[in-house]
PyMOL CGO cylinders between C-alpha atoms (Angstrom):
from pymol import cmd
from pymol.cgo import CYLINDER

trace = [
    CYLINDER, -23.26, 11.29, -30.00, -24.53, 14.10, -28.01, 0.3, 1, 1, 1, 1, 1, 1,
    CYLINDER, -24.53, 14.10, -28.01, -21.84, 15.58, -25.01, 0.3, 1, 1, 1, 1, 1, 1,
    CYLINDER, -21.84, 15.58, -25.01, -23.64, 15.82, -22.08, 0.3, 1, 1, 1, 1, 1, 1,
    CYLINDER, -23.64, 15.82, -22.08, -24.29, 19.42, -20.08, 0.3, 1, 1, 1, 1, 1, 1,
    CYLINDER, -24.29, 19.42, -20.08, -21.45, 20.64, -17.54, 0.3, 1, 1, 1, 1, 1, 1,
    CYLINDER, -21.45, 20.64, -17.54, -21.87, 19.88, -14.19, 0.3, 1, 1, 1, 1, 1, 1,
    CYLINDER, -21.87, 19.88, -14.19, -22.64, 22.69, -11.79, 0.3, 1, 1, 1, 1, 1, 1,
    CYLINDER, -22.64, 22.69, -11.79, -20.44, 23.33, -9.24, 0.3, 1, 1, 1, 1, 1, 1,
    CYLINDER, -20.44, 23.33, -9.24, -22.92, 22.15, -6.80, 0.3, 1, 1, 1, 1, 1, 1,
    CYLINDER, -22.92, 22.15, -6.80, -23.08, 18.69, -9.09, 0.3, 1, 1, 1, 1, 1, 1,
    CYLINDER, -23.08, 18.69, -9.09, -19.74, 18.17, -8.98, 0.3, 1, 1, 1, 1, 1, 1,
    CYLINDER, -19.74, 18.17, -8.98, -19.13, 19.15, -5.59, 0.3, 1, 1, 1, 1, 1, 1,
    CYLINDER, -19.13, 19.15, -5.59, -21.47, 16.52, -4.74, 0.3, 1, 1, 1, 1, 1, 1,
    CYLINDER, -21.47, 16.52, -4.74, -19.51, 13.87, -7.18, 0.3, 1, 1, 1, 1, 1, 1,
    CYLINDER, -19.51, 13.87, -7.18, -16.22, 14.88, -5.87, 0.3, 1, 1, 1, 1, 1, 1,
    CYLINDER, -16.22, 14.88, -5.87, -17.72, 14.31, -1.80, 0.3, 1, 1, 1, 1, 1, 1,
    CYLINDER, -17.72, 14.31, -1.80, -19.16, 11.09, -3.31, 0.3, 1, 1, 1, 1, 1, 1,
    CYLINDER, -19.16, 11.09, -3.31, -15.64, 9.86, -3.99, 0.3, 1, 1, 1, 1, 1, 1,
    CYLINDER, -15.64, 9.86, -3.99, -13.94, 10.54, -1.13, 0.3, 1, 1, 1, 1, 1, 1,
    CYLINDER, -13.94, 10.54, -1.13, -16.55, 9.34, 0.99, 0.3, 1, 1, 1, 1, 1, 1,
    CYLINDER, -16.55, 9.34, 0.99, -16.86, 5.44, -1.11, 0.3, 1, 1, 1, 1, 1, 1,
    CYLINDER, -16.86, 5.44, -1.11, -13.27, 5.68, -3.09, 0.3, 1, 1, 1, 1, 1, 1,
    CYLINDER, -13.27, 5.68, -3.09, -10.26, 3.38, -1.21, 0.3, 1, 1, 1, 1, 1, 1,
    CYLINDER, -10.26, 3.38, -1.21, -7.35, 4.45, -3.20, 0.3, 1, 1, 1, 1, 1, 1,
    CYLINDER, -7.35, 4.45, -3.20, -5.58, 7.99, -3.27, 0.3, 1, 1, 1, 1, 1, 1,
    CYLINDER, -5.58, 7.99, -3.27, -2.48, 9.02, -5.24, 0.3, 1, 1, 1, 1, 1, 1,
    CYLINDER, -2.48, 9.02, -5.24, -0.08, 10.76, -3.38, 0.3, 1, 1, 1, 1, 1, 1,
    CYLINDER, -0.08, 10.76, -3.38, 2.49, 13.11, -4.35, 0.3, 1, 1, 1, 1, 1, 1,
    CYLINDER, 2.49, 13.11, -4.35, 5.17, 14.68, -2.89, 0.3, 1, 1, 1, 1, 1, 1,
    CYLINDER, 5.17, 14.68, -2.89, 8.60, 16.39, -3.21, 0.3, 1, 1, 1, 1, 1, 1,
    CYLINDER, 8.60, 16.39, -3.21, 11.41, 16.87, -0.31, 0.3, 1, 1, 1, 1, 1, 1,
    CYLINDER, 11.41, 16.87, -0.31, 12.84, 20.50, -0.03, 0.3, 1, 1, 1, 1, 1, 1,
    CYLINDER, 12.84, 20.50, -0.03, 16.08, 19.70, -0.57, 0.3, 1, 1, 1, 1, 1, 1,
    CYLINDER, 16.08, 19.70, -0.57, 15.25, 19.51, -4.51, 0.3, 1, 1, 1, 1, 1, 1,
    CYLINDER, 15.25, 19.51, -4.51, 14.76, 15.35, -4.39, 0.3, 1, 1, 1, 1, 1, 1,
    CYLINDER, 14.76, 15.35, -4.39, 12.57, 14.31, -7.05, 0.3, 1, 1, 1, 1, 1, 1,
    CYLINDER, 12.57, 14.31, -7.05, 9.04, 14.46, -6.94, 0.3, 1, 1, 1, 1, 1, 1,
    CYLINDER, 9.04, 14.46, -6.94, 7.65, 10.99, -5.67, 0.3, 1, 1, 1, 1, 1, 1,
    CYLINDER, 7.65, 10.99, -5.67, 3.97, 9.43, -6.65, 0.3, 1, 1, 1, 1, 1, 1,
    CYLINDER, 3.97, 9.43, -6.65, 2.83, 6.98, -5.32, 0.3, 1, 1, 1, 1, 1, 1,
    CYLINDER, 2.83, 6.98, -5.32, -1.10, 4.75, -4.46, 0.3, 1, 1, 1, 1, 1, 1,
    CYLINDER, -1.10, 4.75, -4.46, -2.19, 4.60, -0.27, 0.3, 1, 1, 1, 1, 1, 1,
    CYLINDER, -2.19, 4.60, -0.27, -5.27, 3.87, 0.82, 0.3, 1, 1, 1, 1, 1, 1,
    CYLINDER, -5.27, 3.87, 0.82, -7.23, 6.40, 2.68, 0.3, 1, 1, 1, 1, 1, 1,
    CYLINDER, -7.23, 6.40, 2.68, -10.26, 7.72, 4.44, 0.3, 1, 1, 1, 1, 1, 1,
    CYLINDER, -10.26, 7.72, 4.44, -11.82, 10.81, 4.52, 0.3, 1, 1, 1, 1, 1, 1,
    CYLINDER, -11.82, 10.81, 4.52, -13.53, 11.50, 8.05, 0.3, 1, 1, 1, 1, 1, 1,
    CYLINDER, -13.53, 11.50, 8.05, -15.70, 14.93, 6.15, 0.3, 1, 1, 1, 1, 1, 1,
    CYLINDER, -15.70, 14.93, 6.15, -12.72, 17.49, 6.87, 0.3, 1, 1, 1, 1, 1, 1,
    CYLINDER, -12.72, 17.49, 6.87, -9.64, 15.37, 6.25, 0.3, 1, 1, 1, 1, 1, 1,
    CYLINDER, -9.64, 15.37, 6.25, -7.96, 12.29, 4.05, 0.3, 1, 1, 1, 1, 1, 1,
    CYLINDER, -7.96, 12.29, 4.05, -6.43, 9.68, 6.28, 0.3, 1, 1, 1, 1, 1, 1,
    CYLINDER, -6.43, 9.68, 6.28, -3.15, 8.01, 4.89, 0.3, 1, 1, 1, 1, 1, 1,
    CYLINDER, -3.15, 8.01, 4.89, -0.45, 5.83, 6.13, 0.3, 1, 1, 1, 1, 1, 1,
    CYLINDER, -0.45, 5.83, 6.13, 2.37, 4.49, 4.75, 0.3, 1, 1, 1, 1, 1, 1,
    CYLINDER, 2.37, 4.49, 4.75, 6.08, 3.69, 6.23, 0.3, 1, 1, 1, 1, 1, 1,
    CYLINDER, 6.08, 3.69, 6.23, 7.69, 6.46, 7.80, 0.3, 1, 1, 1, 1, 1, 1,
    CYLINDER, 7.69, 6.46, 7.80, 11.35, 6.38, 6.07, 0.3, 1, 1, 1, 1, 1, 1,
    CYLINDER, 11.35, 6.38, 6.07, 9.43, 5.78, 2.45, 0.3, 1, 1, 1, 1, 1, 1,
    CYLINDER, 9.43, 5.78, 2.45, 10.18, 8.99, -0.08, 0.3, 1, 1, 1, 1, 1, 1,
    CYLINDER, 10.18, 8.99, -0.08, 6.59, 10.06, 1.05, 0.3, 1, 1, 1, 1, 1, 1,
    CYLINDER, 6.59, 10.06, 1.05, 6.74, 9.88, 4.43, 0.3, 1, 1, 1, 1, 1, 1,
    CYLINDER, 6.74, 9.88, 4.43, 9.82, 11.38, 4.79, 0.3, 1, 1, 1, 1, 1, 1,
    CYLINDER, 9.82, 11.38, 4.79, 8.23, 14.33, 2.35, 0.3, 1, 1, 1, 1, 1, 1,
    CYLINDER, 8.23, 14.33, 2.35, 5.39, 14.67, 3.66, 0.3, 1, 1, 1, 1, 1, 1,
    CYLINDER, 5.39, 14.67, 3.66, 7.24, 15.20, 7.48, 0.3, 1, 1, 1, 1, 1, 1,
    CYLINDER, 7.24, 15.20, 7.48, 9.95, 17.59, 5.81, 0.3, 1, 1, 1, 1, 1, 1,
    CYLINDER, 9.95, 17.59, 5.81, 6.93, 20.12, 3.59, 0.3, 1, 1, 1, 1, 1, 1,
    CYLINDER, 6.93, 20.12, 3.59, 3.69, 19.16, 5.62, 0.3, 1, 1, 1, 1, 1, 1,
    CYLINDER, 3.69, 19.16, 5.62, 2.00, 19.45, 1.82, 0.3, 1, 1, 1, 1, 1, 1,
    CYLINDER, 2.00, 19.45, 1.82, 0.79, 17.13, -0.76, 0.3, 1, 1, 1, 1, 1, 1,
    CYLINDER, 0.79, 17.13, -0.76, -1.23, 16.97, -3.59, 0.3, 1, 1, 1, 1, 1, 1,
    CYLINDER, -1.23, 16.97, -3.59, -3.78, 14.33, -4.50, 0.3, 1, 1, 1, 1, 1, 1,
    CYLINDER, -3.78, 14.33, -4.50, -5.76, 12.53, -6.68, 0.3, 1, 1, 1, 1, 1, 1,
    CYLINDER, -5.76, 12.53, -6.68, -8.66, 10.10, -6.91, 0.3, 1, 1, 1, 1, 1, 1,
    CYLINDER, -8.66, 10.10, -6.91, -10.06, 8.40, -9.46, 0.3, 1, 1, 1, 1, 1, 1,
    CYLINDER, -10.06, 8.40, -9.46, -8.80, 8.20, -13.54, 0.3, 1, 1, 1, 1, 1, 1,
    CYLINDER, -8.80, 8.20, -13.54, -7.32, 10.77, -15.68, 0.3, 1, 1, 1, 1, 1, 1,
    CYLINDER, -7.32, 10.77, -15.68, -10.55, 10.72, -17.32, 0.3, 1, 1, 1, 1, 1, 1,
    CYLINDER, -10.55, 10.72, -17.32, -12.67, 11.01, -14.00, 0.3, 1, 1, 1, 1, 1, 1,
    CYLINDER, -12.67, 11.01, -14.00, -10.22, 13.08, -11.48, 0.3, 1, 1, 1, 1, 1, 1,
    CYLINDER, -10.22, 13.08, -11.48, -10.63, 14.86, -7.76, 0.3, 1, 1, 1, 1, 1, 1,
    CYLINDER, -10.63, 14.86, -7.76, -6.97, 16.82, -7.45, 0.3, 1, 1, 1, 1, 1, 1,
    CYLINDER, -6.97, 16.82, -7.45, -6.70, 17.81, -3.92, 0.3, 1, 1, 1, 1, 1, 1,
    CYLINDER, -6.70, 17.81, -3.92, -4.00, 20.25, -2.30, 0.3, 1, 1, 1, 1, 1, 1,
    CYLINDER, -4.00, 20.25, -2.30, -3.37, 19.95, 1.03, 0.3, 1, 1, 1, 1, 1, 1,
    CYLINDER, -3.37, 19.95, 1.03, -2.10, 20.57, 4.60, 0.3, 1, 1, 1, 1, 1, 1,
    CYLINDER, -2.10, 20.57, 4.60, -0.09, 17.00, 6.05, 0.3, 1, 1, 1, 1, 1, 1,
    CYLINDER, -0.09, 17.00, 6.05, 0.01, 16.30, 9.80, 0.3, 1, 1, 1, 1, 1, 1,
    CYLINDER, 0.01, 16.30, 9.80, 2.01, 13.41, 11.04, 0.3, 1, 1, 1, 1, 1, 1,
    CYLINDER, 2.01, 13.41, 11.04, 0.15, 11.03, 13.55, 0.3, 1, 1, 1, 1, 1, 1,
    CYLINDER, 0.15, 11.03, 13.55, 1.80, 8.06, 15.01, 0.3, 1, 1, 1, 1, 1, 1,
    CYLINDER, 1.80, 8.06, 15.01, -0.08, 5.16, 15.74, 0.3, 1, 1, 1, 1, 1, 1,
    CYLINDER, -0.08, 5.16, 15.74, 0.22, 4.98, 19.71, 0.3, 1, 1, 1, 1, 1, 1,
    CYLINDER, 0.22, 4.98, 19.71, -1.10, 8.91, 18.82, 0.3, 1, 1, 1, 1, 1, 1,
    CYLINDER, -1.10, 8.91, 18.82, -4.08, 8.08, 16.31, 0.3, 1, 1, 1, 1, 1, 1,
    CYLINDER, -4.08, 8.08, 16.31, -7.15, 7.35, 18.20, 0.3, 1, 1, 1, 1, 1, 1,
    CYLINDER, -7.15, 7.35, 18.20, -7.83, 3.48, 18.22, 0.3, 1, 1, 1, 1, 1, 1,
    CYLINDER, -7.83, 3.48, 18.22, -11.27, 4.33, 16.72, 0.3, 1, 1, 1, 1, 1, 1,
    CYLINDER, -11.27, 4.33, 16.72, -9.82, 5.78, 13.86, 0.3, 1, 1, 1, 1, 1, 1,
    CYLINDER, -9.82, 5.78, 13.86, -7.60, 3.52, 13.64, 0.3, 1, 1, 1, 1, 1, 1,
    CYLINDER, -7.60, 3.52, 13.64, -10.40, 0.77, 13.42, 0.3, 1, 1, 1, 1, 1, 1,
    CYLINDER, -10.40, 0.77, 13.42, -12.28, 2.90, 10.85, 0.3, 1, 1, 1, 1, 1, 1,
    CYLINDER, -12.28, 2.90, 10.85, -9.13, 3.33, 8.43, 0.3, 1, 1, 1, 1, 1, 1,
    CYLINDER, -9.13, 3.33, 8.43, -8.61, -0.81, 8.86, 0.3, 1, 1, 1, 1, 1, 1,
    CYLINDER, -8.61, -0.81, 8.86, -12.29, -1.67, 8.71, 0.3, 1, 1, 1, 1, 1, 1,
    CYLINDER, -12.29, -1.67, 8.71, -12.56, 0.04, 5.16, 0.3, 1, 1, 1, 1, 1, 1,
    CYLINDER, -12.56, 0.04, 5.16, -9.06, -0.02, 3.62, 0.3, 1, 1, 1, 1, 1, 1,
    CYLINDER, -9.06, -0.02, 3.62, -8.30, -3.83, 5.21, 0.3, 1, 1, 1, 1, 1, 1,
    CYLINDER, -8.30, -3.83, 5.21, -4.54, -2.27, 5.94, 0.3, 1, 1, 1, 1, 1, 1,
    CYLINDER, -4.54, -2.27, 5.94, -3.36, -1.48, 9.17, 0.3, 1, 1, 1, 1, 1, 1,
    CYLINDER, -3.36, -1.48, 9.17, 0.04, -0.07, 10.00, 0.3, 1, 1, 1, 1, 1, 1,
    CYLINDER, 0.04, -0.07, 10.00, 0.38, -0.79, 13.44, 0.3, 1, 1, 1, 1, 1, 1,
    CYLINDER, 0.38, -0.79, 13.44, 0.74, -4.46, 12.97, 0.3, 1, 1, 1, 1, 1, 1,
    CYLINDER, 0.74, -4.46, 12.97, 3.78, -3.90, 10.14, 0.3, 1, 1, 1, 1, 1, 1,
    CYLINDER, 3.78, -3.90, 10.14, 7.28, -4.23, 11.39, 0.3, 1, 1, 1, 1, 1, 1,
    CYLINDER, 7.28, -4.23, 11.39, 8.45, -1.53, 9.40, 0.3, 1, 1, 1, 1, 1, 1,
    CYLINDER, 8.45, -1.53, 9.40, 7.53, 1.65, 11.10, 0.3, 1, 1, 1, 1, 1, 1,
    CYLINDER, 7.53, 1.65, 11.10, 4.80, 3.92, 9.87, 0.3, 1, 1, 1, 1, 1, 1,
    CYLINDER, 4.80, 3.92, 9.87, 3.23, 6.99, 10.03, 0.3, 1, 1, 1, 1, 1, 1,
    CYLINDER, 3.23, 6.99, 10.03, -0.45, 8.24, 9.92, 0.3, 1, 1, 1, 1, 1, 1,
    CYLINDER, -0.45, 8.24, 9.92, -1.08, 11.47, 7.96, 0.3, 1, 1, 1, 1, 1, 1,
    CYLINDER, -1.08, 11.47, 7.96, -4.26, 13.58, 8.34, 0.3, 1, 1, 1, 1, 1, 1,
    CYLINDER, -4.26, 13.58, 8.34, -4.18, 15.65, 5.08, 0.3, 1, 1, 1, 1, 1, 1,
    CYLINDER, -4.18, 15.65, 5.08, -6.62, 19.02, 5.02, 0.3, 1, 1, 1, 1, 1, 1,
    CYLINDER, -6.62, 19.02, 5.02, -7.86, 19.72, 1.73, 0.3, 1, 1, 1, 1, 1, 1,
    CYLINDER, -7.86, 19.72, 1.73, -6.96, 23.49, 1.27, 0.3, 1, 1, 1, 1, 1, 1,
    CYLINDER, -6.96, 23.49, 1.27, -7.35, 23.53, -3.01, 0.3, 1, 1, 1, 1, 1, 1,
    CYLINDER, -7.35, 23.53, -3.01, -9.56, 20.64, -4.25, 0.3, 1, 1, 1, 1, 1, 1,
    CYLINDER, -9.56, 20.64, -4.25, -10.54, 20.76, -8.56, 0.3, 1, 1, 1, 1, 1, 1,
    CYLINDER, -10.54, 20.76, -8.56, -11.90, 18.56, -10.54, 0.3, 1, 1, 1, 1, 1, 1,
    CYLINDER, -11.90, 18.56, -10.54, -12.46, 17.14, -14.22, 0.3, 1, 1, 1, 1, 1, 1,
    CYLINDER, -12.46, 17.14, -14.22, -14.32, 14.53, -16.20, 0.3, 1, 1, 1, 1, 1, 1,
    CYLINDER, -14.32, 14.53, -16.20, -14.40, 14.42, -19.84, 0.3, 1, 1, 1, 1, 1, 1,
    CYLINDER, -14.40, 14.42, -19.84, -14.76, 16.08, -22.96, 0.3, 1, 1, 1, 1, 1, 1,
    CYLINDER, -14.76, 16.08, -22.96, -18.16, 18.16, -21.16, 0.3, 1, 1, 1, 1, 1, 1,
    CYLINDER, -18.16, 18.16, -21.16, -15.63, 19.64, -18.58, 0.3, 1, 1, 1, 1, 1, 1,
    CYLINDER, -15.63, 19.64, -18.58, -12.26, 20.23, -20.26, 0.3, 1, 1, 1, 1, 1, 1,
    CYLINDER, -12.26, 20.23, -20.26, -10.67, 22.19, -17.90, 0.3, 1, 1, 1, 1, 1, 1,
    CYLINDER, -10.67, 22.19, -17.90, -12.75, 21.11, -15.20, 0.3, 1, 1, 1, 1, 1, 1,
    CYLINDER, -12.75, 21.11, -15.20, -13.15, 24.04, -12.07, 0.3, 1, 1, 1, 1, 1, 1,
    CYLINDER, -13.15, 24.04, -12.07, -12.23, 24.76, -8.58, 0.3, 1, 1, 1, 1, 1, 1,
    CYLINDER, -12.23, 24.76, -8.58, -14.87, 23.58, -5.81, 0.3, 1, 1, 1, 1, 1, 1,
    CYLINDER, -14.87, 23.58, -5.81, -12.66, 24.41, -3.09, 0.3, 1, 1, 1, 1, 1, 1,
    CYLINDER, -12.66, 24.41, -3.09, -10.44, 27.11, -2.57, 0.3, 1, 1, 1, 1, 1, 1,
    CYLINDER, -10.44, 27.11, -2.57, -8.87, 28.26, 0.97, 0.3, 1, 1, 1, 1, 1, 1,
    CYLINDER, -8.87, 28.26, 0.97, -10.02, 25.01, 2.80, 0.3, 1, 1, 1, 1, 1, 1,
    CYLINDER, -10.02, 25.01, 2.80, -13.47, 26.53, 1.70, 0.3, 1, 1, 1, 1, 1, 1,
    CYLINDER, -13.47, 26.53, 1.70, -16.13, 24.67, -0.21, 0.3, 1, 1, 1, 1, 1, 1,
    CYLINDER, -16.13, 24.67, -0.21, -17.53, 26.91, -3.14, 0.3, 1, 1, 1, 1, 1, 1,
    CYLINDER, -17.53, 26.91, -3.14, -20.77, 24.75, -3.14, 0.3, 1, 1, 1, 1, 1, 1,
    CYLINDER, -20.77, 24.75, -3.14, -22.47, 23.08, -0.75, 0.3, 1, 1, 1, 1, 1, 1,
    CYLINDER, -22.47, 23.08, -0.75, -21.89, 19.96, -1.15, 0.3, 1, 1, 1, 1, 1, 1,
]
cmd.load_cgo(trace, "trace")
């Protein structure tokens, strides 16, 4: 069996867009200052072409993180297929979410927070790092964004 070529970093740019523009499901992770374990865990998302959308209940591990460091790091798709993402968290609430973005992150994730008793937070995450790898053809895979600044265009 013949191993395919590496992608360019334009190629895989354009792979890694692909996937957070049709993708539903992120992994999150994040770790409280105070030395608490690092937590993982799935949310759905949205990605609006600057930023991820994410939700999930305010007093979880994550949100409580993600409030507390205002970082997390993400990724989409399998170990064998992966966009890691490092990035800037801002804390939205839902009566401070626009109610068309709110519609949008329902509409294509079929969750929406403000109809949960439990209370929960929006968080717009900005992509400052993003890598990716796929395979035995990319080992070690490569940076496409660095600074909040695509390498490639995309």
């Amino acid at each position: 069996m013949t191993t395919p070529p590496a992608r360019s970093v334009a190629q895989r740019t354009k792979d890694a867009l692909h996937r957070l523009e049709h993708d539903v499901d992120v992994w999150v992770a994040t770790a409280a200052p105070d030395g608490a374990a690092p937590h993982l865990v799935p949310l759905p998302f949205v990605w609006d072409g600057t930023s991820l959308l994410i939700a999930t209940e305010a007093d979880s591990p994550t949100g409580r993180g993600l409030v507390a460091t205002g970082r997390a790091r993400l990724g989409i798709g399998s170990a064998r297929d992966v966009v890691l993402i490092e990035g800037i968290a801002q804390a939205v609430t839902p009566e401070d979410l626009p109610e068309e973005d709110a519609e949008v992150f329902e509409g294509k994730t079929g969750f929406d927070p403000r109809r949960l008793a439990d209370r929960h937070l929006y968080f717009r995450v900005v992509p400052q790092w993003v890598r990716d790898r796929r395979e035995e053809d990319e080992p070690h895979g490569g940076e496409l964004m660095r600074d909040g600044r695509w390498l490639a265009a995309g």
